[in-house]
C-alpha positions as CSV (number, residue, x, y, z in Angstrom):
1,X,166.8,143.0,97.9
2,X,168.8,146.5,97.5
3,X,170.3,146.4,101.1
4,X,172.0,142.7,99.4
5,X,173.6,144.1,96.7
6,X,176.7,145.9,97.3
7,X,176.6,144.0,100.8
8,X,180.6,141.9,101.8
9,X,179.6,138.1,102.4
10,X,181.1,135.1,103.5
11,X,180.0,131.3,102.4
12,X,179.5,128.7,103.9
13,X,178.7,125.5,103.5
14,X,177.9,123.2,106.7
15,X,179.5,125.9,109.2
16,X,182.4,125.6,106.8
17,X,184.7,128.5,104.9
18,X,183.8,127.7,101.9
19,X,185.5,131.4,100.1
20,X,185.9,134.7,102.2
21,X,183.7,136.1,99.5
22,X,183.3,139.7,98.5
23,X,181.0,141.8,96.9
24,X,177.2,140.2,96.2
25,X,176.6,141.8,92.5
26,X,173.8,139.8,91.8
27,X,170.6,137.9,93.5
28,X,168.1,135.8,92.3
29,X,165.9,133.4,94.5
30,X,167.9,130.4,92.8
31,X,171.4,132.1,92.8
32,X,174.0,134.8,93.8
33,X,176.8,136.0,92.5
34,X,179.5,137.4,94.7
35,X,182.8,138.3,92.6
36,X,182.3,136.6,89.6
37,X,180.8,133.7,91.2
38,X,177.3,132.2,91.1
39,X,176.9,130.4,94.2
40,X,173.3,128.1,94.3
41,X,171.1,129.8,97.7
42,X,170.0,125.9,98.8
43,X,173.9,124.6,99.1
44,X,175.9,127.7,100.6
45,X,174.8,130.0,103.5
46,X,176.2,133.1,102.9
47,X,177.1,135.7,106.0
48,X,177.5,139.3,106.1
49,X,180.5,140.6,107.0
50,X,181.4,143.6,109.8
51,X,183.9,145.8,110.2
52,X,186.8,146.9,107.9
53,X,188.5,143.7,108.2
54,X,185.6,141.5,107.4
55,X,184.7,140.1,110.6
56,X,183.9,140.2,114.0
C-alpha cells in the first residue's frame, strides 16, 4: 500500500479519461483519493502514470 501513495494516476472508467488525475493521497479497499478527490475502486480503474509528462 506504500508504493500507492505518492504514486501519479490516471482514471478511468470503461477505457475512458475520466480526469488525468494526480497525486493518490489516500487508499482504502472502498476508496481513493487522488487530489482532493475520492474516487469509489469498483467504478474507476485508475493507471499509473510514466515518465515526466505523465504518460507513455
Amino acid at each position: 500500500m506504500v508504493a500507492i501513495l505518492q504514486a501519479k494516476v490516471m482514471i478511468f472508467n470503461k477505457e475512458q479519461v475520466v480526469d488525468y488525475g494526480g497525486t493518490t493521497e489516500k487508499y482504502s479497499p472502498e476508496a481513493i483519493k487522488i487530489d482532493g478527490t475520492y474516487y469509489v475502486c469498483g467504478l474507476y480503474e485508475f493507471r499509473a502514470c510514466r515518465g515526466e509528462s505523465g504518460l507513455r
